[in-house]
N, C-alpha and C positions, 0 to 999 in steps of 0.2 A: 422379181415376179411379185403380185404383187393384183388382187381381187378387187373390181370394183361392182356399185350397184346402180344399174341404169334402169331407168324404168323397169324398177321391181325385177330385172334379171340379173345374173352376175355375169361380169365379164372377163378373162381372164389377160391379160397384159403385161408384158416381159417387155423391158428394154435389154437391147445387146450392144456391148462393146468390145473392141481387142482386149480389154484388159478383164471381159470375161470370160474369155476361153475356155479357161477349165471350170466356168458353169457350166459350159454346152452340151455337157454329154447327161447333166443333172436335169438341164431345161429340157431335152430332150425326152428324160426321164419322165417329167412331169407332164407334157403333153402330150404323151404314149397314154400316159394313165389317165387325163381329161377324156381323151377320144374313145378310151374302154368305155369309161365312165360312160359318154353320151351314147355310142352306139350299144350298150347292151339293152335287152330289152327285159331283163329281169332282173330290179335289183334284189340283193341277198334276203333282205327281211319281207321281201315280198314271195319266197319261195313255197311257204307253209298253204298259201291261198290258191286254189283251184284256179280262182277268177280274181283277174287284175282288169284296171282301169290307169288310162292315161290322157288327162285333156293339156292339149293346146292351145293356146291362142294364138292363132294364123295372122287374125287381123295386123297385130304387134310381135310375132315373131319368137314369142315366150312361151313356158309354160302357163297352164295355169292355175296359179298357186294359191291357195288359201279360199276353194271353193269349198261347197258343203254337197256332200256325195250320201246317197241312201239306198241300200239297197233291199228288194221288198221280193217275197214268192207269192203267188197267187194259188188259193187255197183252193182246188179245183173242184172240193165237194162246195162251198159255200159264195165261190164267184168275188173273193174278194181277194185283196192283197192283205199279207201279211209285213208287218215291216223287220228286216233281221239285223239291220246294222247301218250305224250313222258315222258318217266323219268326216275329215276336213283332207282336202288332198294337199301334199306340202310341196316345197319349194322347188323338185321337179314336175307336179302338176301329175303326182300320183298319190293312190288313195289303198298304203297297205293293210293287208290284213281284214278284208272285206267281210269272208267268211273261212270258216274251216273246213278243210277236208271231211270230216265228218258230218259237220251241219250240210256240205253238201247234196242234195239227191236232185233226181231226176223232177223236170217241172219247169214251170214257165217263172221267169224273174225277169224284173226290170231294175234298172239303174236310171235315179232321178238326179240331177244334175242343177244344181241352185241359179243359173246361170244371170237371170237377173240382179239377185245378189250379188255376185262377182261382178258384173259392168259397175254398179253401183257403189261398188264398194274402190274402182276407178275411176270414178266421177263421170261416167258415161253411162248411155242411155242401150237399153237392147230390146230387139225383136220380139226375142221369145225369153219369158219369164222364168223358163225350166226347159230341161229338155230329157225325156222318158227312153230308154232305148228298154224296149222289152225283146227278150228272145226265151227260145226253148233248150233245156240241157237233156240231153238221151244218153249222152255216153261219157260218163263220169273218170272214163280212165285218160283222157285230154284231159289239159290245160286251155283253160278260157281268156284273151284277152282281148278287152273291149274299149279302144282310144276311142273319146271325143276331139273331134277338129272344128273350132269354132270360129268366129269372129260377130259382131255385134247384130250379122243380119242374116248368116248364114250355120249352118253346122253339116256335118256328117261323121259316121261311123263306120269300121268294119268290123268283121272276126279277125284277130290277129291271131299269133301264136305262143 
């Protein structure tokens, strides 16, 4: 078994033979635990955060990895944004530890999304130079989570869970 890296994704690759039999139930092992891996929708260190964040890149099939993620509250006496936290989303094309439970409260926030950056930084050209998803939080006893789905000319978002 045995990891490779293709266009900035990794891929995972086993060859089998008769004479690995008594891998089979080890390979098997390990591809139980890739498929946890991929379908969960929370990883561990992202647990402490209210609100997660997940982008794609659709166009290519990846995550996407090593964008610049910010997220901002709008100060609703003074009509402005406030900025609460910057980072880089990693190599699943998630961005943990956003804010805290505590720094959480009710109010309007947006998630800016560097996305020109990121084409750029693949040698390709995009659309839209950022991409803003602003929404309202009322009920703080939910978990928030907010995938971007993108490609170079397109995006969209939902509420996950």
């Amino acid at each position: 078994m045995k990891w490779m890296q293709l266009s900035g994704a990794f891929t995972h690759t086993h060859t089998h033979t008769h004479a690995q039999d008594s891998e089979s139930s080890a390979s098997l092992g390990d591809t139980c635990e890739v498929r946890a891996h991929l379908s969960s929708p929370v990883h561990p260190t992202m647990e402490s955060s209210p609100l997660t964040t997940h982008v794609l890149n659709t166009g290519d099939g990846v995550p996407g990895a090593k964008m610049a993620v910010s997220l901002h509250r709008l100060n609703s006496t003074l009509m402005i944004w406030s900025m609460l936290s910057v980072g880089t989303t990693n190599e699943d094309g998630r961005c943990p530890g956003l804010i805290s439970r505590d720094a959480f409260t009710p109010g309007m926030y947006k998630l800016r999304f560097e996305t020109g950056s990121y084409w750029e930084s693949l040698g390709q050209t995009s659309f839209y130079p950022y991409v803003e998803v602003v929404f309202t939080i009322k009920d703080l006893d939910q978990r928030f989570h907010l995938p971007l789905l993108m490609s170079r000319f397109s995006y969209s978002t939902y509420r996950g869970s």
